[in-house]
N, C-alpha and C positions, 0 to 999 in steps of 0.2 A: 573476394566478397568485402564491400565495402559497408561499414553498417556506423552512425550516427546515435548516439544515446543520451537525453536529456537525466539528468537527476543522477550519473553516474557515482558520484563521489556520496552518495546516500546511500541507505538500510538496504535498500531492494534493489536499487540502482547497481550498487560495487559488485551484490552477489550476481547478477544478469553478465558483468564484464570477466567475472570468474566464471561460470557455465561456457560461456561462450568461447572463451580463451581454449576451455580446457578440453573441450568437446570442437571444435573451428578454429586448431591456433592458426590456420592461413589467413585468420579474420584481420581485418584492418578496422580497428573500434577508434572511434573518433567523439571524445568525450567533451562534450560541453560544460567548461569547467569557469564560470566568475571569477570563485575564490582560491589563490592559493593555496590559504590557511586550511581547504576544507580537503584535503587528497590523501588524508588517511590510512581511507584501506583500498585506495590506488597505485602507493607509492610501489607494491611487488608486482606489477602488472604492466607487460609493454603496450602503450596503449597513446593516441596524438591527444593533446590536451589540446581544443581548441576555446578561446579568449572571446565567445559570442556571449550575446546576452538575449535571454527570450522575450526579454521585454524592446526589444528594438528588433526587429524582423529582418532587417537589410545587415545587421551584423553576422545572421545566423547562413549567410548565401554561399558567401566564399566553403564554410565546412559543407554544405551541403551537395555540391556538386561531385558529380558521378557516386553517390552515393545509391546503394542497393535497397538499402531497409533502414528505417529510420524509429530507434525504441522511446516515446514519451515518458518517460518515468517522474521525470521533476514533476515537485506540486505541494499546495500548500497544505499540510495538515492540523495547522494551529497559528490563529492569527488574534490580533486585536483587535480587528473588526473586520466586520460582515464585507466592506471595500477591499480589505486584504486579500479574504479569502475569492475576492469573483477577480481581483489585479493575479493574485497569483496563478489561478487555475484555468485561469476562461481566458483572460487577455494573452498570455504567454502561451497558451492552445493555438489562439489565432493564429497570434504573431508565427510558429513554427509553420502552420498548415499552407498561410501564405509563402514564406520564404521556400517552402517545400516544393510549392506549382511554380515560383520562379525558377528554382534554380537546380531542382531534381525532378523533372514532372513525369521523368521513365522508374522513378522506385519503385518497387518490386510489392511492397507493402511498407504501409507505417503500424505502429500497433499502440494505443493509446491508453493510459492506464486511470482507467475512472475509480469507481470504489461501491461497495455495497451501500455506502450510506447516501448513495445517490438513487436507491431505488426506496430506501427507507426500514423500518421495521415490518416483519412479519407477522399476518393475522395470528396466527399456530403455530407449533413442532412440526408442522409439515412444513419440507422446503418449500419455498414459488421458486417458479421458472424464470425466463427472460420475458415472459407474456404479461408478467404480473406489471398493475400501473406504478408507478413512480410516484412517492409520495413523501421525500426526504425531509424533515424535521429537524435540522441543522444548518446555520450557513453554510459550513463545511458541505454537506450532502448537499445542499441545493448550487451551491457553486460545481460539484463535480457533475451534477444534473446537465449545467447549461454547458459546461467544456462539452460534453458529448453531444449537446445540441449542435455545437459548434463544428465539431467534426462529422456529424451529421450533414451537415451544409455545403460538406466538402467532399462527402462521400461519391459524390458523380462525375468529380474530375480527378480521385485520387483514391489507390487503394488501401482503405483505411478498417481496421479492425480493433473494435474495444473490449476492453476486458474489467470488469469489476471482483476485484478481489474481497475479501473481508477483512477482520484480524489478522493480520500477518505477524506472527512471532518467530524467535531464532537468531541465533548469534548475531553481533551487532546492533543488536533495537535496545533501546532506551527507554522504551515506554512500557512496553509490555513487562521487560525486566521490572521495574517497582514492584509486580507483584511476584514475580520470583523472590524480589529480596525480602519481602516482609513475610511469604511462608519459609525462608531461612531462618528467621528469627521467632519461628514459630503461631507469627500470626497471618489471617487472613481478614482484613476490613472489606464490610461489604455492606451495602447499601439497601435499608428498608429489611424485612423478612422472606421477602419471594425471592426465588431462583430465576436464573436466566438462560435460557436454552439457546447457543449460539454456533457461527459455522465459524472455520479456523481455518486458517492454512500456515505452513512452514515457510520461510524464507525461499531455502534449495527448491521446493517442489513450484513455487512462484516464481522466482527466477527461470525456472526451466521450460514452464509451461510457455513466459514470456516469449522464450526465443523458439519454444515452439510454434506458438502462434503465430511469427514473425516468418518462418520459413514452410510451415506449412501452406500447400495452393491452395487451400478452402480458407473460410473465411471472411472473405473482404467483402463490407459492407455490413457485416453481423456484429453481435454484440456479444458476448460470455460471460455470463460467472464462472470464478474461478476457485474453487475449493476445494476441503477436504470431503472425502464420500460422506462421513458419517457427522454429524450436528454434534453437540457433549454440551450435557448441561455446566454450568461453573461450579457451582460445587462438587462436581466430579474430576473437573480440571483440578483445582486447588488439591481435592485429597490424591490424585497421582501424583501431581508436583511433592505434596508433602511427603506421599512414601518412597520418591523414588532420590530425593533430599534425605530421606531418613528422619524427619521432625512430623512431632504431633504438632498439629496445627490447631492452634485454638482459635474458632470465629468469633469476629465483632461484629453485631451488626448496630450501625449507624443507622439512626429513623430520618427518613427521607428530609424532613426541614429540616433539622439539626447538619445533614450534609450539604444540601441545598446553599444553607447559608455561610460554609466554611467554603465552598463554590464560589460567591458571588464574590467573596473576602479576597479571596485569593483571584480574582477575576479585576479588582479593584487594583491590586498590588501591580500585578501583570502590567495594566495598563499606564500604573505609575512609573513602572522601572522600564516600560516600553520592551516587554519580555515577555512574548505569546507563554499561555501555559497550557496544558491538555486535560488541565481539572478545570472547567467551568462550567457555567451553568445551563450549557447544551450539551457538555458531555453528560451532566445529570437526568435529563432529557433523555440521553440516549440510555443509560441505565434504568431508567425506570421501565422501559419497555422489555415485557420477558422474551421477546422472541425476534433471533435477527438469524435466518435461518434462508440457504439457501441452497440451489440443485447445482449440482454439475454435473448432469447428464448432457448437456447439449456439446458443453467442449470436449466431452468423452466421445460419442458418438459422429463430433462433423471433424475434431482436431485432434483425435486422438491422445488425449491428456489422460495421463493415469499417477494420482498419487500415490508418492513414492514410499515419503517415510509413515509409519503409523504413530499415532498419538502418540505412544509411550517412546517409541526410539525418538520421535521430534523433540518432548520436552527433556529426555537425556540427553540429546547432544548439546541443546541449547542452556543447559545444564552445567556440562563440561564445559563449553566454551566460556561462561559466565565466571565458574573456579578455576579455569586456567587465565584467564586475562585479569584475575584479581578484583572481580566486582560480587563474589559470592563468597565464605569461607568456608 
């Protein structure tokens, strides 16, 4: 089994080349790796590093051939600009989908990895389904909008399946981590007065679904969310992080201009030091809306996905991993 994996050497990427190893070590993973510098948490893992770039399509042919199943994972989550974001996720789409009908056109499935914030925020606490419209409020979300358009386009000569995950937290993230680290220290900053009711998933349980999707027969030509069964408002999150840390958490709440505008400040800087950041002022955007809520009924019943870890064992592992690599004390 020959399988191809964009974004390997990243957050969700490394964990999908762990699942797979360890569950498929016949597997032949073939990582599309740029940077050197970036092979971190690939260096324990036998796996071909190949030297293509997504942004040139005829580089990506040579890895592609005889290949089975090809995992999209690379993409951009924080850019300088609105160009960024549709250069990173939508052109580097193409570029693979093409190089795919060149030079794999018998792959068995590709599986494509779009994002919740490409369908938008939620009217309610009830999740929407796949049926609900698209109405993404982010360059981020609107660029992961048009990748899927893209592969859309390609879906009648290629078997291709998308998946929209949400928040993904769990050992190795960067981002989510900041708010682990400030209820170690006892606090939680949060934005405006109202609460935020959202969907979550685990690194492991996304990784795995990934390669489920990938090797499952059903699928192709559909679309998924991909989450945890149960929604958790955020301040229910933070007071488990906090008991299961063992700190009282004391809340701050920041009134929405006042954050807004340390937003824009730090969006300014960003731009100066040519240093994408993940506080700006469409992530503000995205905070102010209380509800980012979604189902995963549909990949339970056509792909057989079942979350594995529950809230409480997910943020303790990711927990431990945090105090054991020295980023918690």
């Amino acid at each position: 089994m020959k399988v191809l994996i964009t974004g390997a050497t990243g957050f969700v990427g490394s964990w999908v080349v762990h699942f797979f190893l360890k569950h498929h070590p016949e597997a032949d993973l073939i990582c599309v790796v740029r940077s050197p510098q970036k092979l971190r948490w690939l260096k324990e893992y036998t796996v071909h590093l190949y030297p293509g770039s997504l942004f040139e399509a005829s580089s990506l042919e040579e890895g592609l051939r005889g290949v089975d199943y090809v995992l999209h994972i690379a993409g951009v989550t924080k850019a300088l600009t609105a160009q960024d974001y549709y250069r990173g996720n939508v052109l580097t789409t193409r570029n693979l989908l093409k190089a795919i009908y060149r030079a794999a056109p018998d792959v068995k499935k590709i599986v494509h990895i779009s994002s919740q914030a490409a369908v938008g925020p939620s009217p309610t606490e009830s999740p929407i389904d796949e049926t609900y419209p698209p109405h993404p409020i982010t360059d981020y979300g609107k660029s992961k909008l048009q990748s899927e358009a893209v592969a859309r386009e390609w879906m009648q000569r290629l078997p291709i399946t998308i998946l929209r995950p949400p928040a993904v937290f769990g050992p190795r993230d960067m981002d989510v981590y900041e708010v682990f680290k400030n209820v170690s220290h006892g606090i939680n900053l949060k934005v405006g007065q109202g609460d935020q009711c959202i969907s979550l998933i685990h690194v492991w349980d996304l990784a795995r679904g990934i390669i489920q999707a990938a090797l499952h027969p059903n699928g192709i030509g559909e679309t998924y969310f991909i989450c945890n069964d149960t929604p958790v408002w955020w301040s229910e999150m933070i007071a488990l992080i906090g008991r299961i840390m063992q700190r009282k958490v004391r809340t701050i709440a920041i009134p929405y201009p006042i954050a807004y505008g340390v937003a824009t400040l730090l969006e300014v800087v960003a731009y100066l030091r040519k240093q994408p950041t993940i506080l700006n002022r469409q992530k503000m955007a995205e905070i102010k809306q209380p509800y980012w809520v979604i189902s995963n009924q549909k990949i339970k019943q056509e792909l057989g996905f079942h979350q594995q870890l529950s809230l409480e064992s997910a943020i303790r592992n990711t927990v431990a991993w945090y105090q054991t690599n020295g980023y918690l004390k």
